[in-house]
N, C-alpha and C positions, 0 to 999 in steps of 0.2 A: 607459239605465242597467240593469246587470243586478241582478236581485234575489236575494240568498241566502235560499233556505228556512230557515222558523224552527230548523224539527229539525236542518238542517244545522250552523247559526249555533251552536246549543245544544250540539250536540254541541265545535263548535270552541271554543266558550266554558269549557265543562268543562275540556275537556285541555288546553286554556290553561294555566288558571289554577291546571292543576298545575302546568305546567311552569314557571311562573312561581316559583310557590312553591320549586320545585327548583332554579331559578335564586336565587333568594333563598337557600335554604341555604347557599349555597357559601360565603356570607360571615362565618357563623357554623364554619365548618372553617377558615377560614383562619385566623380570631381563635386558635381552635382550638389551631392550631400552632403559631402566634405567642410564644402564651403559654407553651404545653410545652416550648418551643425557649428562649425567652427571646430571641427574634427579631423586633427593629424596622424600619419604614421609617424612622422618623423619631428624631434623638435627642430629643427632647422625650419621645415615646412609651416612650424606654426608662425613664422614671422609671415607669411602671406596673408593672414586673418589677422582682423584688428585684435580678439580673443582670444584666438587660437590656443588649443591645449591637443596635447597628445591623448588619444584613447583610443580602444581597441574593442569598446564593447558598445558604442553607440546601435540603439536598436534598428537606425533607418538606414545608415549607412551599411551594417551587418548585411541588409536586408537585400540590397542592391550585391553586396558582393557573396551572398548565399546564391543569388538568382546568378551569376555572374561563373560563379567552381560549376552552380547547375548545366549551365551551357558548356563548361569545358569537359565535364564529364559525359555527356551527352553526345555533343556533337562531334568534337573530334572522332571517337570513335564512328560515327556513323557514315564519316568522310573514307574514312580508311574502307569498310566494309561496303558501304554503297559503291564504289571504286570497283572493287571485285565481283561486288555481283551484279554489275553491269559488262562485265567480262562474258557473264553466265551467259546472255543474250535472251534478257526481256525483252514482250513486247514491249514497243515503243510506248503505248498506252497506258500499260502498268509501271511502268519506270516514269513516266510522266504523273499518276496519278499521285505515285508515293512520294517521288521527291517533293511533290510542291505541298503534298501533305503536309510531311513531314516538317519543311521550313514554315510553314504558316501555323502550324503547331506549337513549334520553338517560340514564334514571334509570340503566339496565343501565350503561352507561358510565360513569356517573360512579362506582358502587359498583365496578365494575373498575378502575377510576383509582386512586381514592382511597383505599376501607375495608379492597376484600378483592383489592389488585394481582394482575390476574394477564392472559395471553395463551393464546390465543386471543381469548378473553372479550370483552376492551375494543375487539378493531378487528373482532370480527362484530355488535357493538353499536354501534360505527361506521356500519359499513357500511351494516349496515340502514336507519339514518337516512338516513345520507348517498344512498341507492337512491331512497328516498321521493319526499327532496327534489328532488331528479334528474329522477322522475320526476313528480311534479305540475310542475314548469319545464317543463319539454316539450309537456306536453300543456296545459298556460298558453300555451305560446308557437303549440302549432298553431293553439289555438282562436281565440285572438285573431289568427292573421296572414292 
């Protein structure tokens, strides 16, 4: 069984449990627009709006939960595979460099997404993650084959 260094561990553990948290927020932007929209999923829900109507294609609300599938698609998988290839035994350095990349990237993304839309912005904070990821799976997959 391979062991992860504590420092390593600690440092994953931190930018976790931001990214978690930023994951977490997404739920409170969406309520967010729900409300400013007067936009339900449910008609039961629409009793909480003076207005409220059910719909499903509202453009800002979409917009928070396009950025919202982004992170789940994203990150989850990046928790799993950074997980293992901190098994591999990086330096402490580059395991520190990329995790905090990678979360400050996510955030970068979602603020491009969501608060302050715009391009280039959102797909080189893409990308960067998505590089990361890329890369610790590879070098996950050398090490173990």
């Amino acid at each position: 069984m391979v062991q992860i260094s504590p420092e390593l561990f600690q440092v994953f553990g931190f930018w976790s449990s931001v990214l978690v948290l930023k994951l977490l927020a997404m739920l409170p932007l969406t309520v967010r627009q729900r409300f400013r929209k007067n936009v339900f999923m449910n008609e039961e829900d629409t009793k909480l709006g003076s207005k409220g109507k059910v719909a499903f294609n509202d453009p800002d609300v979409e917009r928070v939960r396009r950025a919202h599938q982004n992170d789940l698609e994203n990150i989850l998988p990046w928790f799993i595979i950074t997980y293992l290839w901190l098994g591999t035994g990086p330096s402490l350095w580059l395991a520190k460099i990329l995790i905090q990349t990678f979360v400050l990237a996510r955030i970068g993304h979602t603020i491009s997404y969501v608060i302050l839309p715009q391009q280039p912005t959102r797909a080189i904070a893409f990308f960067i993650g998505f590089s990361i990821t890329g890369y610790q799976t590879l070098s996950t997959l050398l090490y173990y084959s």
